[in-house]
N, C-alpha and C positions, 0 to 999 in steps of 0.2 A: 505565837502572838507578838511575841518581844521583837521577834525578826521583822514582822511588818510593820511596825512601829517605827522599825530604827529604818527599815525602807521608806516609808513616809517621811520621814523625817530627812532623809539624804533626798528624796526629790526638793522636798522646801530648800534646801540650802541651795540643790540643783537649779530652782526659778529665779531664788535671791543671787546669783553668781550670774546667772545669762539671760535675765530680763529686760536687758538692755538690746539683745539681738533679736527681740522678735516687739515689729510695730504695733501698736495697739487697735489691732483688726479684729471683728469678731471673731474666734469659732479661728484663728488664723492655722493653729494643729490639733489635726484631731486625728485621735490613734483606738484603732478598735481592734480587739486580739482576744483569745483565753487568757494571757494574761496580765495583758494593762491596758486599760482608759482612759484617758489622759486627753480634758478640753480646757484652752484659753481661752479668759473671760474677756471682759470689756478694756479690763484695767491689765491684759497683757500676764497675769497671771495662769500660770498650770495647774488642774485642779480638779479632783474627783480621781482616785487610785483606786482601781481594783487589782491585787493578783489572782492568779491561779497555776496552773501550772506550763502551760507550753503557751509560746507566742508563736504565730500564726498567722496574724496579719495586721501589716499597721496601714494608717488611713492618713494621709494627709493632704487638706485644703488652706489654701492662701499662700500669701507669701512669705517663702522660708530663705531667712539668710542662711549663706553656706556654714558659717560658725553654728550657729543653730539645728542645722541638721547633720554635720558632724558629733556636736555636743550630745544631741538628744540618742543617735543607734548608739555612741559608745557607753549612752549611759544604761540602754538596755541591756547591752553587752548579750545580744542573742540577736543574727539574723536571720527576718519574716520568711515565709514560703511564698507570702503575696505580698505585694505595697498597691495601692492606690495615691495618687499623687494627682488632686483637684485643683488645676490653674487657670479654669478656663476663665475668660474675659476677665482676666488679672491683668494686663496692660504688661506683659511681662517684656522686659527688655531683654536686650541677646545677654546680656550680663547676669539677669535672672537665669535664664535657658541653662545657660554656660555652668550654674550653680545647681541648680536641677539635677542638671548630669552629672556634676561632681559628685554627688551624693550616694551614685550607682556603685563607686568604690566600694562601698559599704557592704554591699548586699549581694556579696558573693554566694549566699545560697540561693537569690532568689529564684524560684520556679514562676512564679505570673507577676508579671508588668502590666497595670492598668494605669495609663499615664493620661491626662486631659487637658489638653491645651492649646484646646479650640478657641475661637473668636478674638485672639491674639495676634494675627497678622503676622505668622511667625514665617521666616524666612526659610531659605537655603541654608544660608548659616545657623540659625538655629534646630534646622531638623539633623544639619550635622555635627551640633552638639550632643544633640543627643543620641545620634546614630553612635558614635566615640562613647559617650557612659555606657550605654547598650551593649558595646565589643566587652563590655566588664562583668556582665552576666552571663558567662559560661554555662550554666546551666539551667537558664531560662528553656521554659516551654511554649507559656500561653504571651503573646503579647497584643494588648489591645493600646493599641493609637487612635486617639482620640484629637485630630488636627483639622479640621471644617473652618473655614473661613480664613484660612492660611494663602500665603505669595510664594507655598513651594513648588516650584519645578522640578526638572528632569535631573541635575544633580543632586537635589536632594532627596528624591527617591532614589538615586543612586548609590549613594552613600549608603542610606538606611540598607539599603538591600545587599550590601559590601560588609556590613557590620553583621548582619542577621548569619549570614552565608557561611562566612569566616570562624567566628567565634561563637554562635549560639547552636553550636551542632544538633542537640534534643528540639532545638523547637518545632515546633509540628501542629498548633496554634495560633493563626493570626489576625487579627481584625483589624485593618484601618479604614479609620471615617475621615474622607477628605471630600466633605462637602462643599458645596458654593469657593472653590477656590479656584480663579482664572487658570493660572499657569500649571494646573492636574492633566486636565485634557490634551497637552505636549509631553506629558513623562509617564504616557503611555509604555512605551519599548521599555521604559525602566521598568513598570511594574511586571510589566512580563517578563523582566530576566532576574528580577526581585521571588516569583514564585515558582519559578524553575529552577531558581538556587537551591533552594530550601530541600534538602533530599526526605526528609522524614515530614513534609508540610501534608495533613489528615482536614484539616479542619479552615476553613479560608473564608472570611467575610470582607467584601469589599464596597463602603459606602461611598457611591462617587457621585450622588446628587446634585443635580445642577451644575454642572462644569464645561457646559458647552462642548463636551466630546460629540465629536464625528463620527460617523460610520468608520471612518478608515480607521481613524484611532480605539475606536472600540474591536476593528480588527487584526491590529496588532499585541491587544490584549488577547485577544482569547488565541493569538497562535500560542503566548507561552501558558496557559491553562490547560491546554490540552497535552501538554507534555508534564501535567502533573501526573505522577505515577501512583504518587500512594494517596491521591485527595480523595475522600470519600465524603466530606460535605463540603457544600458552598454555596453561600450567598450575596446574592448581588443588589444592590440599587440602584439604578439606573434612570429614574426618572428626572426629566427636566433636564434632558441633554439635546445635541442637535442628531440622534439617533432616528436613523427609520429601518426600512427592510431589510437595507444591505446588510446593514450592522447585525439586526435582529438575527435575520438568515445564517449569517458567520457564527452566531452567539451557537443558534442551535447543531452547529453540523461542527461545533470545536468541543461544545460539551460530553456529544456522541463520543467522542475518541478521549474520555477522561476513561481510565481502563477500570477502577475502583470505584465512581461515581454510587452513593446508597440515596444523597439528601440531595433535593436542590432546593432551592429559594429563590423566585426571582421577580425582583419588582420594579416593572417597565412603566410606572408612573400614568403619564397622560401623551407615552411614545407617539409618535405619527408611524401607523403602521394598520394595514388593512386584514380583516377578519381569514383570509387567504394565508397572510402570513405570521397570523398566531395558530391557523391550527397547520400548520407547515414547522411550526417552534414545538406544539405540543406533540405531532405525533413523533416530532425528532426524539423529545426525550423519553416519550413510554418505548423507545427503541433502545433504549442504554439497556446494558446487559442486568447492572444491579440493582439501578433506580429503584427503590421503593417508600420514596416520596418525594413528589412535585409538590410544590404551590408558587401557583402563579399570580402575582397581584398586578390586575391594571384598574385604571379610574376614569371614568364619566364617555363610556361609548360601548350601548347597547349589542353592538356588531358584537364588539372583540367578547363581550363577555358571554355571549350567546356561544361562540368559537371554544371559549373556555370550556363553558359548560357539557359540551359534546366531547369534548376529550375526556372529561368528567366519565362519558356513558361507554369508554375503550375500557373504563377497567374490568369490566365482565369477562374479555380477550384474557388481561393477565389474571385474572383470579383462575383459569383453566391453568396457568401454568404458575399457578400460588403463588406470584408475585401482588402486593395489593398497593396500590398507587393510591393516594390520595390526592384530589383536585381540588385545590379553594381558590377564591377569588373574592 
């Protein structure tokens, strides 16, 4: 009891010393773990302490100066297996970004990166700041990018994909959401040589919503998807692009040659693409050797979903050879 006393007591001294580094934003850190809780109030104080015994994972939203989030891991003095770091539509400037990624020093054990910093307008240079903190996680596995309404391009999935390759050898977990971002749709060929890097990549979600991608550029993706070796789930979104057949077509006959394929996910929005060439998608993938689960999402056209639902009535075929596919829509 005396020990958490005098712990209490060292964070109070810890707020009155570096209260000046964090702005008076709601809620600006906020840390959730087994064993500490720790949220700023109005008035820029830290507040409410629980221990327990093992930390596990801290959380943090708003904007954190670099002094500040140096101060606060050295004051746990235990690095997370997860961080959460919530920036989105923070107006964050590259100087922010830049600070962000400093902080990655810290957290040389991390195993999962859930990083958001979306509706930010974040650049090239910024996603290459944080591609740079990223090469500091050695032993990251899962990492979720959360970047949708961003100005990155082809270098700057480049980079990212340069950093992941290099120095995050375990990871084998990845999600990015790069929604409604112009210049996504040209850094195609990156993403493709982004998940062909990755030797041990199991697990792969790819949000690319509204980005005015093409057929061709949708088919330069999926050449490097099909040279994933060890992928066995993936999901994609894909609606509200300038996708029709060709793409669709490519999509289905690149996934076939994924050799470990178990999951897929795929959701083609309100695609232009006729009933002929979703069951030409469906019966592609109840052809994959492992598949044993499809779901296919489209929206507002009675054709395709009719198309859907008859691929629905193949799984009869694989239930003879005790694979069971499930179809939604």
């Amino acid at each position: 009891m005396a020990e958490k006393v005098q712990q209490k007591q060292d964070l109070v001294d810890f707020n009155k010393q570096n209260k000046s580094k964090f702005s008076n934003i709601s809620e600006i850190c906020r840390l959730k773990s087994q064993e500490i809780e720790m949220e700023e109030n109005d008035e820029g104080q830290i507040e409410e302490v629980i221990y327990n015994k093992k930390l596990e994972d801290i959380n943090f939203g708003g904007i954190i100066t670099k002094g500040a989030i140096e101060n606060l891991i050295k004051k746990i003095q235990s690095n997370p297996d997860k961080i959460t770091y919530n920036f989105a539509m923070k107006r964050l400037t590259i100087k922010a970004i830049k600070e962000i990624a400093y902080s990655f020093t810290f957290l040389n054990n991390l195993i999962h990166l859930d990083l958001h910093i979306e509706l930010n307008e974040v650049t090239d240079q910024g996603i290459t700041y944080i591609a740079q903190g990223i090469s500091q996680l050695t032993n990251l596995q899962v990492l979720e990018l959360y970047c949708g309404w961003s100005k990155v391009g082809p270098q700057g999935i480049h980079n990212l994909g340069e950093s992941l390759s290099k120095y995050c050898l375990n990871i084998n977990h990845i999600e990015l959401y790069f929604s409604r971002s112009d210049q996504i749709g040209s850094a195609m060929e990156q993403f493709a040589l982004l998940v062909q890097k990755i030797k041990k990549l199991q697990n792969l979600l790819l949000y690319l919503w509204e980005n005015k991608m093409t057929d061709q550029q949708l088919q330069i993706l999926c050449a490097g998807l099909q040279k994933c070796q060890k992928l066995n789930k993936l999901t994609m979104l894909l609606g509200k692009n300038d996708i029709g057949e060709v793409g669709v077509q490519s999509l289905a006959n690149s996934i076939k040659q994924i050799p470990k394929l178990t999951y897929l996910e795929l959701d083609l929005g309100e695609t232009l693409i006729n009933g002929a060439c979703m069951n030409f998608l469906g019966r592609s993938m109840l052809e994959t050797q492992y598949l044993n689960y499809l779901k296919i999402s489209y929206k507002d056209n009675p054709q395709i979903i009719q198309e859907i639902r008859q691929i629905g009535q193949m799984k009869k075929n694989i239930l003879r050879t005790k694979r069971l596919v499930q179809i939604k829509y």
